[in-house]
C-alpha positions in Angstrom: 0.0 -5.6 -10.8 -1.3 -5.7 -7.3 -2.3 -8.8 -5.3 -3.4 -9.7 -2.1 -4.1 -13.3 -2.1 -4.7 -15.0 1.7 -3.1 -17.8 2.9 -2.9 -20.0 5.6 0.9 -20.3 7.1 2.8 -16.9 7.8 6.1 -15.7 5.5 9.2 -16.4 7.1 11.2 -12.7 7.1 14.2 -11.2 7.4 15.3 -7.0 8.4 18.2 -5.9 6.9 18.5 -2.5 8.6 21.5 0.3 8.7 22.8 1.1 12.1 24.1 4.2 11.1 20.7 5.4 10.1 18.9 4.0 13.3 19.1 6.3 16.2 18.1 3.2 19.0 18.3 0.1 17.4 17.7 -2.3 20.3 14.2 -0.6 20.6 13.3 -0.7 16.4 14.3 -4.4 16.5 12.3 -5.2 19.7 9.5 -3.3 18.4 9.6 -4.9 14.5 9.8 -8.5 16.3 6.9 -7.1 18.5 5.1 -6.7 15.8 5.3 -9.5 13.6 5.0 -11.6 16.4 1.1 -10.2 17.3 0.3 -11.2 13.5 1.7 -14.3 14.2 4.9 -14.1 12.2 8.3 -16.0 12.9 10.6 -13.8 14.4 12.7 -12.7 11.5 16.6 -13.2 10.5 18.1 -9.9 11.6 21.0 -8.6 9.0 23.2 -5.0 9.9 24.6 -3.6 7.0 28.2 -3.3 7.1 30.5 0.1 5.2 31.7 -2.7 2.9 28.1 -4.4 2.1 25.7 -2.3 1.9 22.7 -4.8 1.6 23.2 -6.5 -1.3 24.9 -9.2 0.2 22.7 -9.7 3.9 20.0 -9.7 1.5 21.1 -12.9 -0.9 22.0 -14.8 2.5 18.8 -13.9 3.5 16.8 -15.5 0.2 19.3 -18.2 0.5 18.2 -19.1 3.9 14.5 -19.0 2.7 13.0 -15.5 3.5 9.8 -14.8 2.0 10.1 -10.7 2.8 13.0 -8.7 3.1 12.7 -5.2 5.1 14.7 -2.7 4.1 15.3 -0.4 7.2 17.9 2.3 6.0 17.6 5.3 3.2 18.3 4.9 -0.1 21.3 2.9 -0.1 19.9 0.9 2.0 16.8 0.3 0.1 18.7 0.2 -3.6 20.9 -2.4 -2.4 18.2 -5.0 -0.7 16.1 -4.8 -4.1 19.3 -5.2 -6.4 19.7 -8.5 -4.9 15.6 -9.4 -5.0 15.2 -8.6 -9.1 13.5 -11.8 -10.9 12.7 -13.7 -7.7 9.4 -14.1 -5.6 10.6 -12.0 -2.6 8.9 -9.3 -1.6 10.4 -6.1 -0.7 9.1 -4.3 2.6 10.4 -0.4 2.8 10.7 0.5 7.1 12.2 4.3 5.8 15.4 5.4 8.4 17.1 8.0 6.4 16.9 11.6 4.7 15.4 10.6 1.2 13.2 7.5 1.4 12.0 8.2 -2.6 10.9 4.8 -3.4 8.8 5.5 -0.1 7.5 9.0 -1.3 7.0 7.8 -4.7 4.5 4.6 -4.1 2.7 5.8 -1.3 5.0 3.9 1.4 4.4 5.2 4.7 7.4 7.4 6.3 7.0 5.3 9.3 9.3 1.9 10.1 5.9 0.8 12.2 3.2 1.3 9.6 6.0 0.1 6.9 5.8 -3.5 9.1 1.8 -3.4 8.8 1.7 -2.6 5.5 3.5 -5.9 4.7 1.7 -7.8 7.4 -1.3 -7.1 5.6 0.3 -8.4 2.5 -0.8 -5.8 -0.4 1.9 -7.0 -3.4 2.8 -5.0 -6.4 5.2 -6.1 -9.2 7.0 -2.9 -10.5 9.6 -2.4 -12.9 13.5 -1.7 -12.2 16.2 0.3 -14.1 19.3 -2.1 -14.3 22.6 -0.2 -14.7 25.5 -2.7 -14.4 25.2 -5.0 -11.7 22.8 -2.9 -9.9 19.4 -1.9 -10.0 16.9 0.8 -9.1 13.4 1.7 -8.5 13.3 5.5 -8.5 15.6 7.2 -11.1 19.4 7.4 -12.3 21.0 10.3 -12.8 24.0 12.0 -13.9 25.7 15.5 -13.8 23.7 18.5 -11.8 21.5 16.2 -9.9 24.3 13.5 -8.6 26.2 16.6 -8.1 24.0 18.1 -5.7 23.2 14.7 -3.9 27.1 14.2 -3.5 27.6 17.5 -2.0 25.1 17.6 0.4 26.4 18.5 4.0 25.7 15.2 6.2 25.4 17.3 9.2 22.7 18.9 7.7 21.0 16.1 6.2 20.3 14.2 9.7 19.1 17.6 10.9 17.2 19.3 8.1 16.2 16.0 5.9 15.8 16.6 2.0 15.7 20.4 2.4 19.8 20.1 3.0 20.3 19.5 -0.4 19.2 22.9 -1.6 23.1 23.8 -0.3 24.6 22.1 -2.8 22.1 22.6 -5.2 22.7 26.4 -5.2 26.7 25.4 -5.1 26.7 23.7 -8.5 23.7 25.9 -10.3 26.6 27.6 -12.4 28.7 24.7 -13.2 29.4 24.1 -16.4 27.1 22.0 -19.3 28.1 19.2 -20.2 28.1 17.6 -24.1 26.4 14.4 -24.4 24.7 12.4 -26.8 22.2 10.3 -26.2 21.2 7.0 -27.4 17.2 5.7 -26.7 16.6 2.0 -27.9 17.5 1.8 -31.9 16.6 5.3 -32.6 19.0 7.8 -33.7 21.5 10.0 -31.0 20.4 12.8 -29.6 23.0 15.6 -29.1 22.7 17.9 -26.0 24.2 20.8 -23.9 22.8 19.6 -21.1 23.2 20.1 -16.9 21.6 16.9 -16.1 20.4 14.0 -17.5 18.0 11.8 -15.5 16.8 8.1 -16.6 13.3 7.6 -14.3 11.1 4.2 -13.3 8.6 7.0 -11.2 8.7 10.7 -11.8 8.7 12.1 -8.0 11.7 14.0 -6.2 12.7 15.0 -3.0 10.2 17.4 -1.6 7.5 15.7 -3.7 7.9 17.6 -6.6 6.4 16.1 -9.9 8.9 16.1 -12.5 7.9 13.6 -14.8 4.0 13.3 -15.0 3.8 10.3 -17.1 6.1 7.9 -15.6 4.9 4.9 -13.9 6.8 2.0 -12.0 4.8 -0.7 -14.3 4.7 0.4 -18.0 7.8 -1.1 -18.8 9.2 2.2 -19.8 12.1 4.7 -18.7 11.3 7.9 -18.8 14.3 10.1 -20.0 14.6 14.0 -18.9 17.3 16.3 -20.5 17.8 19.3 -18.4 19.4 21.9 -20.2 19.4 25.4 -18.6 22.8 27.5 -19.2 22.0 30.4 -16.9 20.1 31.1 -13.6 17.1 32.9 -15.3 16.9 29.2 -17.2 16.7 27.4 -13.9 14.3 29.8 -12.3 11.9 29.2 -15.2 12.5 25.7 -15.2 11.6 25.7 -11.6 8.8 28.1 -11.9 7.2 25.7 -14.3 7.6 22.5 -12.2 6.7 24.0 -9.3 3.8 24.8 -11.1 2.8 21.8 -12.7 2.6 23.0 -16.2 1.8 21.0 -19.3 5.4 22.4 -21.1 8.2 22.7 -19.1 10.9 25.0 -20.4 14.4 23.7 -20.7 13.4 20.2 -20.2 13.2 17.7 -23.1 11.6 14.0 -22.2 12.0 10.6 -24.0 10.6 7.5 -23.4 12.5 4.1 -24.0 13.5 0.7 -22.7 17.4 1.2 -23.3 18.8 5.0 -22.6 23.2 5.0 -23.2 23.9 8.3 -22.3 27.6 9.8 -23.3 29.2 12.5 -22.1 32.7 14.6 -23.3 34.0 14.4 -19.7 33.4 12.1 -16.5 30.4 13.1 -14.6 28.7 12.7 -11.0 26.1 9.4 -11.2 23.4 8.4 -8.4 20.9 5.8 -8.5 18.1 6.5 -6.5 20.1 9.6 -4.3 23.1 7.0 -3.6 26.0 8.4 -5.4 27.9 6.1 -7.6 31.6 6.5 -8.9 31.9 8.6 -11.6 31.8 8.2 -15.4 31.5 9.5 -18.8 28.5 6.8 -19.7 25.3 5.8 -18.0 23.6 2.7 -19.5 20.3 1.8 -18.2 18.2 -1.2 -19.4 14.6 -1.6 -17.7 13.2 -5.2 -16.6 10.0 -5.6 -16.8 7.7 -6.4 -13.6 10.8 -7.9 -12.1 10.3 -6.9 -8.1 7.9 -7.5 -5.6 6.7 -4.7 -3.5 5.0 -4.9 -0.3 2.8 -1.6 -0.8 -0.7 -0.8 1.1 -3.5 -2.4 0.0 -6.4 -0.8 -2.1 -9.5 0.8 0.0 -11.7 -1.8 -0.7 -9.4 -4.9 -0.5 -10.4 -7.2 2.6 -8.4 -6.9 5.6 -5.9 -9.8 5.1 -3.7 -9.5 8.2 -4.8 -13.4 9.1 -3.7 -14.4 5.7 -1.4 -13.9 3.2 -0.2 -15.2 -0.4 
């Protein structure tokens, strides 16, 4: 669903941003403010994140005190924790990306730039896309558990702020011959699938790091998850499976994919979990339930919507 409905007063706002993630944060709040303020904005509420509140919280005080839009200015932390606290209610989410992943960004055609992330919600493009609940948090990209948290986990920081997304091909070779692990797996009221399987990912949006298509059919709106069992046991298995993604085929090796509303995945020991490349503790189970059209995104508007930067739903 995407709207773009003009009207006549402006959104009050509010930036929740991460100072760790920020290299000069005086100048990106004076230049967000700027911003607003030549569309005719209130300045907004301005919220840090803290190492014990990632978002979640800044962004309930800031609904509470009446924001209409909530910018997310961080990575993906940043990002999963403002829309965890936004699920069911009418305020938008606005993505300014400020760390290494930004794959809600790269996935919805966000722009990779805080500036143009502040226009695209002044011009007030709206989308209503689906999230994957798991506990009490939620997620707009994927879930993911074994190999793939692994490699996020292990990824040198040092590395990340210097290289971006191509760091995580350290730990990715570090874990490649790790060992399978068993799980079944459980998709709505069907029965349970039994695996050998490296990595098991539950996805609202089928794009990775890099921009590599791994899951073709998924869409943020279909009120689906789609499920991907990634079961190579040797490296010849993972070059293939690469080979083929890379590649785009129609039938990638190694890779089985499900579609459901409610994925419970089991496995025989406790695993590495991340929700949208933010690691999570680990766990032998990953539940995932999706909702339905229950955000609000602020996303660029369509080529030939009108240009609604005097107006705004």
């Amino acid at each position: 669903m995407l709207l773009a409905v003009p009207r006549a007063d402006k959104p009050r706002s509010a930036v929740v941003i991460n100072p760790t993630k920020v290299v000069d944060l005086v100048d990106r709040r004076r230049r967000i403010i700027a911003t607003l303020a030549k569309a005719g904005w209130p300045e907004p509420a301005w919220f840090e994140t803290t190492r014990d509140d990632g978002g979640f919280g800044q962004t309930k005080q800031a609904v509470a005190d009446g924001a209409e839009v909530v910018f997310a200015c961080g990575g993906d932390g940043t990002v999963m924790a403002c829309l965890s606290a936004l699920v069911d209610t009418e305020v938008a989410l606005a993505v300014l990306p400020a760390g290494t992943g930004n794959l809600l960004a790269a996935n919805l055609g966000l722009p990779d730039d805080p500036a143009a992330g502040v226009e695209v919600a002044i011009r007030m493009g709206r989308r209503k896309i689906d999230v994957g609940v798991v506990g009490d948090r939620a997620f707009a990209v994927m879930a993911g558990m074994g190999f793939d948290a692994a490699m996020v986990g292990e990824a040198p920081e040092r590395l990340k702020r210097i290289l971006g997304w191509p760091a995580y091909a350290v730990s990715a070779a570090k874990n490649l011959r790790a060992k399978s692990m068993r799980v079944e797996v459980r998709l709505d009221d069907r029965p349970p699938l039994h695996r050998r399987a490296r990595s098991v990912l539950v996805a609202n949006v089928g794009r990775l790091q890099g921009g590599i298509r791994l899951l073709t059919d998924a869409e943020p709106d279909d009120g689906l998850l789609d499920v991907a069992l990634i079961t190579p046991g040797t490296l010849r298995h993972w070059a293939v499976l690469a080979f083929a993604v890379l590649a785009r085929r129609d039938r990638t090796p190694r890779m089985e994919v499900y579609r459901a509303r409610r994925v419970e995945v089991i496995s025989d020991r406790p695993q590495p979990r991340q929700l949208d490349g933010d690691v999570i503790e680990p766990a032998e189970k990953l539940s995932v339930q999706i909702r339905h059209e229950a955000l609000w995104l602020c996303v660029p508007q369509p080529a030939d919507a009108p240009d609604l930067a005097e107006g705004h739903p």
